[in-house]
Backbone as a printed PyTorch tensor [residue, N CA C, xyz], in Angstrom:
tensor([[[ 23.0060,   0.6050,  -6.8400],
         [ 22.5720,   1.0800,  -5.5430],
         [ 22.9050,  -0.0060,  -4.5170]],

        [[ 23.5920,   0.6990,  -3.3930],
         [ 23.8830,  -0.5310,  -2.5000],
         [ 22.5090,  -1.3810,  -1.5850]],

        [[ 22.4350,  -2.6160,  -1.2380],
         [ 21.5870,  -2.8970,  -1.1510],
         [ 21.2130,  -2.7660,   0.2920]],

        [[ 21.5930,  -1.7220,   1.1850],
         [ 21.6850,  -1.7740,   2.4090],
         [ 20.1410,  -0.5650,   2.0340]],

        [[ 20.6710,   0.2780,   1.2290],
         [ 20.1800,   1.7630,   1.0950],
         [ 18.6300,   1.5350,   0.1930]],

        [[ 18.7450,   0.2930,  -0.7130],
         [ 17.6380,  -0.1490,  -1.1250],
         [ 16.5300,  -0.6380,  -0.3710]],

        [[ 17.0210,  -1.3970,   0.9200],
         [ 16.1370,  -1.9940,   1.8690],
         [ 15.5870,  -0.6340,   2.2150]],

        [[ 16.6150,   0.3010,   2.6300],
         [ 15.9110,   1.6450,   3.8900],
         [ 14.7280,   2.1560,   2.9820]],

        [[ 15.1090,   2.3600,   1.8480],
         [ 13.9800,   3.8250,   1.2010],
         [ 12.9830,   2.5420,   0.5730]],

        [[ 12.9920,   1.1770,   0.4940],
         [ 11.8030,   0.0230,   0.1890],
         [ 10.8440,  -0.3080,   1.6340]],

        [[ 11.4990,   0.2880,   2.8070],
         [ 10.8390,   0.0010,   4.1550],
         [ 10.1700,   1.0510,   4.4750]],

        [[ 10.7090,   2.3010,   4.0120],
         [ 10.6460,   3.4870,   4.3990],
         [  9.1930,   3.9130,   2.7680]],

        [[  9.1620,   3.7430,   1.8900],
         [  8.1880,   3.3710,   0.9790],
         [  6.7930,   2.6750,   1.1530]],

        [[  7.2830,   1.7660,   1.8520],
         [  5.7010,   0.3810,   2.3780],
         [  5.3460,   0.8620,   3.2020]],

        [[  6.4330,   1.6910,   4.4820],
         [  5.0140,   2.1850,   5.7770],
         [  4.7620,   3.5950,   5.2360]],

        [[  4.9200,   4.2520,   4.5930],
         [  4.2010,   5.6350,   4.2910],
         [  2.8800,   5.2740,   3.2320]],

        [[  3.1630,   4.1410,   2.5640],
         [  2.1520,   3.4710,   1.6650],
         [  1.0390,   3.2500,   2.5470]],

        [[  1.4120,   2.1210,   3.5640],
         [  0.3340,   1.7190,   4.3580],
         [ -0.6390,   2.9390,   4.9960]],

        [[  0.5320,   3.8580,   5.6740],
         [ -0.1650,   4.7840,   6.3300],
         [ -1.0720,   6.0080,   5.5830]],

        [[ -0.4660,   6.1260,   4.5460],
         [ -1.6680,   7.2480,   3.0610],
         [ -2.3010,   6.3890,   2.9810]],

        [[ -2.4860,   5.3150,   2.8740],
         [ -3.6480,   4.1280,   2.1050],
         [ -4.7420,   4.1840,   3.0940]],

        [[ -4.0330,   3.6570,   4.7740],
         [ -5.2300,   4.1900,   5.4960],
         [ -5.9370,   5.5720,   6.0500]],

        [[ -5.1420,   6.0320,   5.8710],
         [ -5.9840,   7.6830,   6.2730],
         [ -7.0290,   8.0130,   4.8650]],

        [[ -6.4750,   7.9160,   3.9980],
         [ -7.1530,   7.9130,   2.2420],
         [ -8.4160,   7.3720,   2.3970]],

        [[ -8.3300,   6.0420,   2.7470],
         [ -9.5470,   5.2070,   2.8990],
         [-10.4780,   5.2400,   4.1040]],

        [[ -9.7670,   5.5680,   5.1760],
         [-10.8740,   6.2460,   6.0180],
         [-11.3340,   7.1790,   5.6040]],

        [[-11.0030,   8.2390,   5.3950],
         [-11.5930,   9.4550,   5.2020],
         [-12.7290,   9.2250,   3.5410]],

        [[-12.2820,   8.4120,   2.6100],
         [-12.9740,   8.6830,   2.1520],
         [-14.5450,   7.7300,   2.3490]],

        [[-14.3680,   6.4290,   3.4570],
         [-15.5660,   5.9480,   3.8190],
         [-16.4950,   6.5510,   5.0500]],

        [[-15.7540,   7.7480,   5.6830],
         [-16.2690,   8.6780,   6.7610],
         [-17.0470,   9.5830,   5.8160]],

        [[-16.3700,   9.8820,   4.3300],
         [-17.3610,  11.1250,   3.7060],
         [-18.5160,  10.3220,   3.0780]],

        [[-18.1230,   9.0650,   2.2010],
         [-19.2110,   8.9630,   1.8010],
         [-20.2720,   7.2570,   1.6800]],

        [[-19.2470,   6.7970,   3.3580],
         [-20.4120,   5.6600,   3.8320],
         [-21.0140,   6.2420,   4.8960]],

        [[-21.4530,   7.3790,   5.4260],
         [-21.9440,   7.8050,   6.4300],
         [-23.3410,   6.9450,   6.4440]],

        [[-24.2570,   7.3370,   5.2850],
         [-25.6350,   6.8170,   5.4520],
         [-25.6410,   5.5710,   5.0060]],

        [[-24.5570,   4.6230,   4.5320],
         [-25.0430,   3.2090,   3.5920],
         [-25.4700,   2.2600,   4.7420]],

        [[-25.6970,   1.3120,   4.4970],
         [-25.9630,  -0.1390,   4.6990],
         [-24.7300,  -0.9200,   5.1710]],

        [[-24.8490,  -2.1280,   6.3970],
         [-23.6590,  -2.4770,   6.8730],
         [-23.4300,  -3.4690,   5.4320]],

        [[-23.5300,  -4.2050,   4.6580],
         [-22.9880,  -5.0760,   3.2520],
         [-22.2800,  -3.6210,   2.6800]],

        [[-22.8100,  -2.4390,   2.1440],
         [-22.1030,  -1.3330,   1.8930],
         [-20.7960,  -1.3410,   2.2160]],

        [[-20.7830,  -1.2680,   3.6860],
         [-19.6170,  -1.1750,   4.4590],
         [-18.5220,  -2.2740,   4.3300]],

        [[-19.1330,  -4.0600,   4.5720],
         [-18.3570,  -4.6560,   4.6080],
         [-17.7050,  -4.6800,   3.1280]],

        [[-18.3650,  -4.4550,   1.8970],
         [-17.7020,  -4.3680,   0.8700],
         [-16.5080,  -3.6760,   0.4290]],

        [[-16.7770,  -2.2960,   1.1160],
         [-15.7320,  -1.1350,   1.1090],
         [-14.4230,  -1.9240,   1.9440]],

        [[-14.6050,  -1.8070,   2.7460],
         [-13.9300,  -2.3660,   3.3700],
         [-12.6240,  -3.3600,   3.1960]],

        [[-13.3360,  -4.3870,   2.6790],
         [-12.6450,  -5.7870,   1.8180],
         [-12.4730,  -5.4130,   1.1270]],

        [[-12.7370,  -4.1210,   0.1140],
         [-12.3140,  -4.4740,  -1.6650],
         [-10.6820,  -3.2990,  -0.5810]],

        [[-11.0160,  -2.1500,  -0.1550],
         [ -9.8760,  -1.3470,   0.1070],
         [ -8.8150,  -2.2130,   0.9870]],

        [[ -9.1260,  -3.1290,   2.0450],
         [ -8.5700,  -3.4810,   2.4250],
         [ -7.3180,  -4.4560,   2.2080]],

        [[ -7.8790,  -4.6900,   0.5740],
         [ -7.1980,  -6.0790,  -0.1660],
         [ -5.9920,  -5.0610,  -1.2150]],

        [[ -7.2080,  -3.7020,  -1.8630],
         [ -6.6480,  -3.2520,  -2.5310],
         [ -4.7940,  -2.6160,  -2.4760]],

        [[ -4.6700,  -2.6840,  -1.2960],
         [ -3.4860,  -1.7200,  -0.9580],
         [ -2.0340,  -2.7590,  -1.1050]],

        [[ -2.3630,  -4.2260,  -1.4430],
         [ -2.2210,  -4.9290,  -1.1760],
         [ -1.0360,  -4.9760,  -3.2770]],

        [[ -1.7510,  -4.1040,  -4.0740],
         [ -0.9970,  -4.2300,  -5.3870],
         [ -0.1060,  -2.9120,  -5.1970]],

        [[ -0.1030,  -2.1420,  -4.8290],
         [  1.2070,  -0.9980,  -4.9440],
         [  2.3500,  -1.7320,  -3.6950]],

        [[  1.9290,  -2.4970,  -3.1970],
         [  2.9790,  -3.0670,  -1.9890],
         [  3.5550,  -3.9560,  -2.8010]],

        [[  3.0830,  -4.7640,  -3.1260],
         [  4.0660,  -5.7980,  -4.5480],
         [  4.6290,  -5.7840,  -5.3980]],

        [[  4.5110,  -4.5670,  -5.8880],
         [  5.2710,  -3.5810,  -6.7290],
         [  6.5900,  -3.0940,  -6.2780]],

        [[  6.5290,  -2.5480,  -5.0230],
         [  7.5540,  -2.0490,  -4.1220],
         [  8.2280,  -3.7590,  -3.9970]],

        [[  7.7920,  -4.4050,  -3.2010],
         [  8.2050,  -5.5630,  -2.7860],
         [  9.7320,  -6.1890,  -4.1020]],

        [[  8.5090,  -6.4920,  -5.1130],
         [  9.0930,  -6.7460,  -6.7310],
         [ 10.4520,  -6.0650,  -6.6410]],

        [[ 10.5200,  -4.6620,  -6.5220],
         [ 11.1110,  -4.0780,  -6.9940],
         [ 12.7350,  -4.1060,  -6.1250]],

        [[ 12.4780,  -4.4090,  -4.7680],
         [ 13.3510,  -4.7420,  -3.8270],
         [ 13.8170,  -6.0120,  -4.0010]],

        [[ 13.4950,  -6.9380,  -4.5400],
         [ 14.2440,  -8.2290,  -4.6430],
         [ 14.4600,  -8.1640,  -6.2780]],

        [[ 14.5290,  -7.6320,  -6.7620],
         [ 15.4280,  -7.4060,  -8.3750],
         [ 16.6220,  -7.2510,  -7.9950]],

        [[ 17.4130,  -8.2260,  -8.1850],
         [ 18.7800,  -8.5280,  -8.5160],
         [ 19.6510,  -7.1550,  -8.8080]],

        [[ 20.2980,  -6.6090,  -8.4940],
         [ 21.4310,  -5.2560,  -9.1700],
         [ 21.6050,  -5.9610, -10.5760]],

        [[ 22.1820,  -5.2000, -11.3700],
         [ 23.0080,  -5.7150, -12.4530],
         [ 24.3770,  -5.9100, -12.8790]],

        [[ 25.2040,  -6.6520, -12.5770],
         [ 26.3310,  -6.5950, -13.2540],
         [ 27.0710,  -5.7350, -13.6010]],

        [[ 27.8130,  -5.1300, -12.7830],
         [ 28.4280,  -3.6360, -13.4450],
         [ 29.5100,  -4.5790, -14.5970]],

        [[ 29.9240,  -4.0810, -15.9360],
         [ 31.3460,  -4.9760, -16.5820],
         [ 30.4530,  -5.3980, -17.7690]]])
């Protein structure tokens, strides 16, 4: 794969990531931190906020892997 076309669909991968990750995570602390406690909140928060943070490194990883050697 040329590596021009690898960058597009690895850039084009991380912001649709980012952007499902946050709508996902809002919505699901709008359904069900409505009544908690602000520590509740800041927890949610930090653990989701960090979390999104391992499918991006993955992608990342996967964009700086070397091609292989055609021969």
């Amino acid at each position: 794969m040329p590596i021009r076309l690898k960058k597009l669909i690895g850039t084009v991968l991380l912001v649709a990531l980012v952007v499902i990750y946050a709508l996902v995570a809002s919505i699901v602390a709008v359904a069900q931190l409505s009544e908690s406690s602000p520590l509740v909140h800041l927890l949610f928060f930090l653990l989701s906020g960090l979390l999104w943070v391992l499918p991006a490194m993955g992608i990342i990883k996967w964009l700086i892997i070397e091609p292989r050697p055609k021969g």
